[in-house]
Structure formats: structure tokens, C-alpha cells
C-alpha positions as CSV (number, residue, x, y, z in Angstrom):
1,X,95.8,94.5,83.3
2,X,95.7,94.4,79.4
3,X,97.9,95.4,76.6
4,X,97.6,96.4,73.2
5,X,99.9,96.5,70.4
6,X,101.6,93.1,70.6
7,X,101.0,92.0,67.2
8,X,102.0,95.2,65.4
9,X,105.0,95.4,63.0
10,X,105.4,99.0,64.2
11,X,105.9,101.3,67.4
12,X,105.9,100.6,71.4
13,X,103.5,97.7,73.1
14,X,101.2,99.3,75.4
15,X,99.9,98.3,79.2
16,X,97.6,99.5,81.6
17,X,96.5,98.7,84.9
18,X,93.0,100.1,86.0
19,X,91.7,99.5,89.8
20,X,87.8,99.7,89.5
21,X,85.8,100.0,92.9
22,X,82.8,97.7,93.2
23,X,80.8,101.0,92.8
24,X,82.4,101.4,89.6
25,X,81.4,98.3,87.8
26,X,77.7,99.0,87.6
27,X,77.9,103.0,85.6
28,X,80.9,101.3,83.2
29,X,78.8,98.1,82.5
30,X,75.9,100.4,81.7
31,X,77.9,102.6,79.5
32,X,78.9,99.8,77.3
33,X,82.5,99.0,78.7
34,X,83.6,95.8,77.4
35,X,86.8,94.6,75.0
36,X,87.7,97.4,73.1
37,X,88.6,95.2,70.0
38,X,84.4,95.5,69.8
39,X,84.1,99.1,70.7
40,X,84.3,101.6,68.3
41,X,87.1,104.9,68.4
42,X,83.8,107.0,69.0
43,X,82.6,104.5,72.3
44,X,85.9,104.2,73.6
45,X,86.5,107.9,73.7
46,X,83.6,108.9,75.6
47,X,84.4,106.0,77.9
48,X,88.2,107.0,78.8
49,X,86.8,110.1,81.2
50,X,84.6,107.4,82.8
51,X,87.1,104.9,83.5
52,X,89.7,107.6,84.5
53,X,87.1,109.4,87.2
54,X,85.6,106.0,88.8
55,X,88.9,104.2,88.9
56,X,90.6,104.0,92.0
57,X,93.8,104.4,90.3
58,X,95.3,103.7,86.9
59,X,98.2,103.7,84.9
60,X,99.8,103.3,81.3
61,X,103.1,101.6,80.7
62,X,105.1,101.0,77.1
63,X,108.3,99.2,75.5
64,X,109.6,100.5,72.7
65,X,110.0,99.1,69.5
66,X,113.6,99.0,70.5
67,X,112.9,96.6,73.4
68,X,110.8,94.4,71.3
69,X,113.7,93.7,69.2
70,X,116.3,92.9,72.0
71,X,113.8,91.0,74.5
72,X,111.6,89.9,72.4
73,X,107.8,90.2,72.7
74,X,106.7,88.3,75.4
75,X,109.3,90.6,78.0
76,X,108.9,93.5,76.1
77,X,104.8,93.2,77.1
78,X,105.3,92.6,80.8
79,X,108.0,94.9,81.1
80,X,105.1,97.5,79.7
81,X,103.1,96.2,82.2
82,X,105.7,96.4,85.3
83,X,106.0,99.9,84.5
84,X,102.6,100.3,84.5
85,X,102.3,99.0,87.9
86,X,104.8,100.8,89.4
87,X,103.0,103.9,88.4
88,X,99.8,103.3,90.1
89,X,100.7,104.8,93.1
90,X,99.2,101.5,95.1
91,X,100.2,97.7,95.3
92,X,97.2,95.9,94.4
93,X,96.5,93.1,96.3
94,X,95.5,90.8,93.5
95,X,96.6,91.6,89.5
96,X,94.5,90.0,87.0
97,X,96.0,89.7,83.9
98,X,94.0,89.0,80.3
99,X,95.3,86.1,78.5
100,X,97.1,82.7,79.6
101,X,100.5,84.0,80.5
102,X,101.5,84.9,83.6
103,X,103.3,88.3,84.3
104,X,106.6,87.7,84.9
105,X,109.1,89.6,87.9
106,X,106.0,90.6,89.6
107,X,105.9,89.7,93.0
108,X,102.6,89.7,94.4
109,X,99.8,87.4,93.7
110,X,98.0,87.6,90.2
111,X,95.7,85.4,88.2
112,X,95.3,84.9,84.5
113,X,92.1,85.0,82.3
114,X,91.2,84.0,79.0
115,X,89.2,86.1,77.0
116,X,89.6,88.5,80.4
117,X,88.5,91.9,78.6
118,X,85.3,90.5,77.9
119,X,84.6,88.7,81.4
120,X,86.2,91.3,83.7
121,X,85.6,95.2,83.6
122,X,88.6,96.0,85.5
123,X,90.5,94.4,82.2
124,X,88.6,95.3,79.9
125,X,88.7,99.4,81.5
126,X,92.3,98.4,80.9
127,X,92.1,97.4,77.3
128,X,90.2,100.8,76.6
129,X,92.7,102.7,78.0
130,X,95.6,101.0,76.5
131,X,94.3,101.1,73.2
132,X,93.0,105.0,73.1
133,X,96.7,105.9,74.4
134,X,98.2,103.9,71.9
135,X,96.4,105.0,68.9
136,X,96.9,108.0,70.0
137,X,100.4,108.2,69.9
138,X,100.1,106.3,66.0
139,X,98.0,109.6,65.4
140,X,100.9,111.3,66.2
141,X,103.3,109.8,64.7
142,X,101.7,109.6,61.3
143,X,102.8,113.2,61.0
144,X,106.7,112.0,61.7
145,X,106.9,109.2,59.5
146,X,104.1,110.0,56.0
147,X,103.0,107.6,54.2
148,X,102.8,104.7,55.8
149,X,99.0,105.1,56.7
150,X,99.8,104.4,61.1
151,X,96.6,106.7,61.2
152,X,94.5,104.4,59.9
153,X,96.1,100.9,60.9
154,X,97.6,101.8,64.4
155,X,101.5,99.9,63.1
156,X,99.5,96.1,62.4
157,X,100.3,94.1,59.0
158,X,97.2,95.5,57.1
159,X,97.8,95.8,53.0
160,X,98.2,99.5,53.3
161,X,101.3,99.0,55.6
162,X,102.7,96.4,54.1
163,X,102.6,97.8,50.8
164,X,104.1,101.0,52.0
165,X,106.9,99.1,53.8
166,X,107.8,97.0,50.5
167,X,107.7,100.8,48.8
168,X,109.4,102.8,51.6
169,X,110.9,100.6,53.6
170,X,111.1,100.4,57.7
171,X,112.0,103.4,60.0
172,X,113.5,103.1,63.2
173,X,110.2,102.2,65.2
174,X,109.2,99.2,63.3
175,X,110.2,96.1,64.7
176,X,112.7,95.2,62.9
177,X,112.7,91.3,64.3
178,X,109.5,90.8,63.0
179,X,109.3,88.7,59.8
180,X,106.7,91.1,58.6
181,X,108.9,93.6,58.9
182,X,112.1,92.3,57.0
183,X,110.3,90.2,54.3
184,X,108.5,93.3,52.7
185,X,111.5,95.5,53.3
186,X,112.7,96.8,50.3
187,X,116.8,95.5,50.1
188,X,118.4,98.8,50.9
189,X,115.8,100.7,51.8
190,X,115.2,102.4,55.0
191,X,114.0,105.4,56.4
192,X,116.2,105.9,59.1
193,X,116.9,109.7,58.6
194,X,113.7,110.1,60.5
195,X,113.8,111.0,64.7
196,X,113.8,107.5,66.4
197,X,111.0,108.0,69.5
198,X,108.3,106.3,69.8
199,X,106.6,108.0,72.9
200,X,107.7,109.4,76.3
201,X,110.9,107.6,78.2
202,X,109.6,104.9,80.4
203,X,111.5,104.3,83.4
């Protein structure tokens, strides 16, 4: 399992969980598969199709920007990643989550691993998925909310973003608990006239 999206100041955190056969890990490791913080949009898109057809099973999960704000990060995350597993369609025996923390309200056995998308295919097919979904849906909603530039920096504190936020102000999906988010806020300003969805309901 791997997320992406936990550091923005905008939109859902994304999850996925990918099952890779053993058969799988040889044709992904030759196509380049690795973190895809070091793959380019061009790599990771020929490999989604890859990852999708060799995978046993696989499975996105989000929180909104909403949940972020109630929860808090950390739960918002893993319950992005919860709803990812319980659309796999299969109980894995053993989830291996990137990172240090543990998933939380799961009940089986899992491990943690540092650095994981770049030591583990499985995470790091995981990674690729989750961040191709997610900029995906930024694509997207760029069209909804103009000006802010989410085509180009996917909702994280770049300059672009933050200067539009200080000019603009926040719309509904940016997180407004964030202190990126409130400290370049203009006072008064908001854009909450605009539709307040960040992707499909998640169960």
C-alpha cells in the first residue's frame, strides 16, 4: 500500500493497494517500475495498463479534503487506505505498508517499510497508481476551480498555489486546517460559491 497526496494544501489523499504475483515482478522491474516521485507523467502512464493487467487485484481509495480537516491527516490517510482494501475483492494475507506508521483498524497482519516504493514493487505499483489517479482528478478539477494552477502542481504549497491562494483565496476542497492554507488566505476571501466535490463518494 502507498498514498499520495498527504502533504498537499488541496483536494482528497489518495491510497491504493496493488497485489503483484511473483510472475509480475520481473516484466514491471524491466519496465522501469519503481517510486513514482522518480518517474516521469509520460513513464507512469504507460506503466498504469501494466500494473492493472499483471496485478492480481488492485484498488484505489480517497478522504476528502473534508475528512482531513475533522480527522486530521494521519486517519484521514488510512481511512483512504481501508477503503482501498475493502475494494480489492480479496483479504491479503500480509499488507505492506510504505512508511513507519502502521495502518490503523486493519485487522490482519501488515508490516511497515521505509523508503517501501523504492524497495518493494508491490508498493511502489501502488504509488504509481495512486499518484496517476490523483493527478488525474487535479486535471479535472482545474477546470472547476481556474486559476489556481492544480494542473500543474497537483494541490502541494508550490509558489504558484500559494500566490493564487493569498490572491483568490481557498475553495471548499483546500484543507482548510492546514497552516498553509489559512496563513496565505486572503481575510475575507473565499471561493466557496464553487461545487464542493472532490471525486467520487467513498464508502
Amino acid at each position: 500500500m502507498d498514498e499520495v497526496g498527504r502533504g498537499c494544501l488541496f483536494g482528497p489523499v489518495f491510497a491504493a493497494a496493488v497485489v503483484l504475483p511473483s510472475t509480475a515482478l520481473a516484466p514491471l522491474a524491466a519496465a522501469g517500475l519503481t517510486d513514482s516521485k522518480r518517474l516521469s507523467p509520460r513513464q507512469r502512464a504507460e506503466l498504469v495498463p501494466r500494473i492493472e493487467a499483471l496485478a492480481l487485484a488492485w484498488a484505489l481509495g480517497q478522504a476528502r479534503a473534508a475528512e482531513v480537516d475533522r480527522f486530521g491527516i494521519r486517519p484521514a490517510t488510512e481511512r483512504a487506505m481501508r477503503r482501498a482494501l475493502a475494494r480489492l475483492g480479496m483479504v491479503p494475507q500480509l499488507v505492506i505498508v510504505d512508511g513507519v506508521l502502521p495502518l490503523r483498524g486493519w485487522p490482519g497482519e501488515q508490516r511497515t517499510l521505509v523508503a517501501g516504493d523504492r524497495h518493494c514493487l508491490a508498493i511502489a505499483a501502488a504509488s504509481v497508481l495512486a499518484k496517476q489517479a490523483r493527478d488525474a482528478l487535479m486535471v479535472r478539477l482545474a477546470v472547476r476551480f481556474p486559476g489556481y494552477g492544480l494542473e500543474r502542481h497537483a494541490g502541494y504549497g508550490t509558489a504558484l498555489h500559494r500566490e493564487a491562494l493569498a490572491r483568490l483565496g481557498p475553495t471548499p476542497l483546500h484543507r482548510q486546517s492546514f497552516r498553509g492554507t489559512t496563513e496565505l488566505s486572503s481575510p475575507g476571501t473565499t471561493a466557496g460559491n464553487r461545487p464542493a466535490a472532490d471525486g467520487p463518494p467513498a464508502s
